[in-house]
C-alpha positions in Angstrom: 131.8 119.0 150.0 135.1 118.3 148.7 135.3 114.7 149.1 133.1 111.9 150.4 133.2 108.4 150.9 131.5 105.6 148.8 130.5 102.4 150.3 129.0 99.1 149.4 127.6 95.7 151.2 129.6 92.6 150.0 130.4 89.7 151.2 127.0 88.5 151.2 127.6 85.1 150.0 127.8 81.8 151.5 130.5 79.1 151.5 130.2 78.6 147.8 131.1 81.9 147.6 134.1 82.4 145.1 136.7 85.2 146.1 135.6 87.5 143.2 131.7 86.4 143.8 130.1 83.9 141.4 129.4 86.7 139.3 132.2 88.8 139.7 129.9 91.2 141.1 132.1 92.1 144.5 135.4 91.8 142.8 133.9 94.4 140.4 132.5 96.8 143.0 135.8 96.6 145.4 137.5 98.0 142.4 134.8 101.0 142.8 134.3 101.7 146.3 136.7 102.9 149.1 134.4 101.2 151.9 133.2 97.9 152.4 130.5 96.3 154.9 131.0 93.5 155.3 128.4 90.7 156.3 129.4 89.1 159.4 127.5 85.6 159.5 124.2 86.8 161.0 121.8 87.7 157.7 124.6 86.4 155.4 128.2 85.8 154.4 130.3 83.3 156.6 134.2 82.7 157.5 135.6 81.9 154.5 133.7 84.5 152.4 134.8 86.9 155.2 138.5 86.2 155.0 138.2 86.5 151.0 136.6 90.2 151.0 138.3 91.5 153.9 142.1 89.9 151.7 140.6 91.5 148.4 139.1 95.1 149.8 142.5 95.7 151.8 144.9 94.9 148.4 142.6 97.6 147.2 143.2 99.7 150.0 139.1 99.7 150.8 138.1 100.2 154.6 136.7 97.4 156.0 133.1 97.6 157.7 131.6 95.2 160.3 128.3 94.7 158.6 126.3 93.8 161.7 122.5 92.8 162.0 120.0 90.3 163.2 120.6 87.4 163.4 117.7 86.2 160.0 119.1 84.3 157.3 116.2 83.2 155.9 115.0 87.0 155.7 118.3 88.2 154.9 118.2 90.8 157.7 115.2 92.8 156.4 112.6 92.0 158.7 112.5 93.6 162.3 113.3 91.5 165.0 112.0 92.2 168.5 115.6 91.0 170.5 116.2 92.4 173.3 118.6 94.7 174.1 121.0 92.3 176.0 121.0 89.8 173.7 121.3 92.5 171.1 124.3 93.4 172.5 125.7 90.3 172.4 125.0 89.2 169.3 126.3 92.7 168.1 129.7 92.3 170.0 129.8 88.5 168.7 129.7 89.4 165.4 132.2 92.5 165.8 134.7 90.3 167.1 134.5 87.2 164.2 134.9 89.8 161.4 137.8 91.2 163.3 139.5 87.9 163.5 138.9 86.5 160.3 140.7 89.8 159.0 143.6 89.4 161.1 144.2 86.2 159.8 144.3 87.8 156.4 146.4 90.9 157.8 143.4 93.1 157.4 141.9 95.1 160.2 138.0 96.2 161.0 137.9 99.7 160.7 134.2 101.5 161.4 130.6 99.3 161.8 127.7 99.9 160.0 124.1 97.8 160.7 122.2 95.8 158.3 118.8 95.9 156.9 115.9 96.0 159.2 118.4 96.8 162.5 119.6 99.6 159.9 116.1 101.2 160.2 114.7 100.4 163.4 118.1 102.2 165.0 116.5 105.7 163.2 114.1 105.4 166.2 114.6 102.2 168.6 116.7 104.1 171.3 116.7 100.3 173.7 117.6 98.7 170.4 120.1 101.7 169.5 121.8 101.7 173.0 122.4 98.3 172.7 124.5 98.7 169.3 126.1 101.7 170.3 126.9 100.0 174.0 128.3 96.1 172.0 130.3 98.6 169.9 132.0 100.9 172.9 132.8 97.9 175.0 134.6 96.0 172.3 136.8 98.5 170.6 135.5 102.6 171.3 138.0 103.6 168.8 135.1 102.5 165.8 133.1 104.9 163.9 129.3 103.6 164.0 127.6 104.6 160.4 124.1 105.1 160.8 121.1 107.2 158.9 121.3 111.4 159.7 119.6 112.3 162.8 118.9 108.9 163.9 119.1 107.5 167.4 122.1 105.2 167.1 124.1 108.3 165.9 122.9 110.5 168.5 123.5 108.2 171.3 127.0 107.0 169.6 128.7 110.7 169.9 127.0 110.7 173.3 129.7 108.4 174.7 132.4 109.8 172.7 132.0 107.4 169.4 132.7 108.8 166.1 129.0 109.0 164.4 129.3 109.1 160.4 126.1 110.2 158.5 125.1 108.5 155.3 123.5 108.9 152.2 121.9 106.7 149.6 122.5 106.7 146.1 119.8 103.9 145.0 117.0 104.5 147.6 114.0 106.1 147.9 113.7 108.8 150.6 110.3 109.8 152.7 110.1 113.7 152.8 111.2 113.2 156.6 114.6 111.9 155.8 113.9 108.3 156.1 114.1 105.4 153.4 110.9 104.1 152.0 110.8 100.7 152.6 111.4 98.2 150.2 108.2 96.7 150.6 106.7 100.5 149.0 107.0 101.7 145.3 110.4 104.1 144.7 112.2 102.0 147.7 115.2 101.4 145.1 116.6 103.4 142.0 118.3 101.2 139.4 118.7 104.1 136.6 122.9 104.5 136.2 122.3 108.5 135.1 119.4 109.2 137.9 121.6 107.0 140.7 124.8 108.9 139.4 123.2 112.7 139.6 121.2 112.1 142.9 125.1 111.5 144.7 126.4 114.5 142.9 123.9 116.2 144.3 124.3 114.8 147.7 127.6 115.4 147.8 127.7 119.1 146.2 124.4 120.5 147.4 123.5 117.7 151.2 119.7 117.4 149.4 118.1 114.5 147.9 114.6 114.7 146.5 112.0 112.6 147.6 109.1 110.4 146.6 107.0 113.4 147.1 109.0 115.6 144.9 110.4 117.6 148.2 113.8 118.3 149.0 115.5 116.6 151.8 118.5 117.4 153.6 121.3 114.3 153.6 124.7 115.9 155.7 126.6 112.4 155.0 130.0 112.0 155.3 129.4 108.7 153.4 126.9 107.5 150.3 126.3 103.6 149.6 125.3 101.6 146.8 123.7 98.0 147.8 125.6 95.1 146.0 121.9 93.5 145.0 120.8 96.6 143.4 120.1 95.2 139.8 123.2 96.8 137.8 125.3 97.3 141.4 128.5 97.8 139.3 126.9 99.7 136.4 125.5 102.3 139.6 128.6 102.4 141.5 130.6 103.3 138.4 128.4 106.2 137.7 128.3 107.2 141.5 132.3 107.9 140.8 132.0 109.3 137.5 129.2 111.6 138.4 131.4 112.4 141.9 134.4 113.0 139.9 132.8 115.2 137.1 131.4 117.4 140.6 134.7 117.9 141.2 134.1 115.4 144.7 137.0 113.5 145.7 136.4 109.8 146.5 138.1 108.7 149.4 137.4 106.7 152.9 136.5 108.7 156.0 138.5 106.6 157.9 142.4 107.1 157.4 
């Protein structure tokens, strides 16, 4: 692969939120990434934290990502929630339009969505739940890329009706030998070692495999790899994702244009 795409959740804040994060933590990581997700009120973030990534990441020229999911604050997003489809697609299309907004105001623009968390996972296999996305997403702008897990539903039924469907990979989670992520509730659900973090994207990128829990190799066809902003050490991991890219000889750049 000669270049791939590196992305990263921000925005996860509330109204406290400062523009370079109370930490500096997002300021940091939009220095590092070329795509950002960006929570859209439902498990976190809110307007003004919004308007303040979406301002930074496109001075950095970073993508922007709708970071959509359920609507759980309380469980930031993690836990599966039975909604139905309708209301699903509401909620999805509701969120899709006030990240949209708040980046206009800001002269930024929503480039590609990507789901949260528990929605994240249940889309490998919830085709009601999946339809739902992919259907919120067509109706309120078709010309988005959906990012979603390889040979999961939501992709499959995404390039179905003619969206783009972007495969991704994950540099600081655990895999299942079927290709899945081991949930974070499980031991090896998140990799926090820089060097180990750094080689497994190399080795993404350069050879599509990842190796899992069980010691077998999996194949990852991504067109994109992320790194969670609440990984301990998120900055210290994304900065060895691009160094261990760049000594590959894997260029870094968004897969949207």
């Amino acid at each position: 692969m000669s270049a791939i795409d590196l992305n990263c959740d921000l925005g996860e804040g509330f109204d406290a939120w400062l523009p370079e994060g109370p930490d500096g933590t997002d300021g940091a990581l939009l220095d590092l990434v070329t795509s950002a997700n960006v929570a859209c009120g439902y498990h976190a973030g809110d307007a003004r934290t919004m308007a303040a990534v979406c301002a930074r990441a496109t001075a950095r020229g970073v993508r922007i990502g709708a970071h959509v999911g359920y609507l759980d604050r309380e469980g930031f997003g993690r836990r599966f929630v039975d909604v139905p489809p309708d209301e699903l697609r509401a909620q999805v299309a509701s969120q899709l339009g006030a990240l949209a907004a708040v980046a206009a105001l800001v002269g930024a623009r929503v480039d590609y969505v990507k789901p949260h968390g528990a929605l994240y996972g249940a889309l490998v296999h919830h085709e009601p739940q999946a339809r739902a996305v992919v259907e919120a997403v067509a109706g309120v702008d078709a010309a988005l890329p959906i990012v979603g897990l390889p040979g999961s539903a939501v992709l499959a039924l995404a390039r179905a009706v003619g969206l783009r469907a972007v495969p991704e990979a994950f540099a600081d989670r655990g895999y299942r030998a079927d290709g899945t992520l081991v949930p974070r509730s499980e031991t090896g659900a998140v990799v926090t070692d820089p060097e180990v973090v750094g080689a497994r994207a190399a080795r993404m990128a350069a050879e599509r495999v990842v190796v899992a829990v069980d010691g077998s190799l999996v194949r990852v066809d991504a067109e994109s790899v992320c790194v969670h902003s609440d990984t301990p050490g998120a900055v210290d991991l994304a900065g060895a994702v691009r160094r261990a890219l760049e000594g590959a000889g894997v260029g870094i750049r968004p897969f949207v244009t």
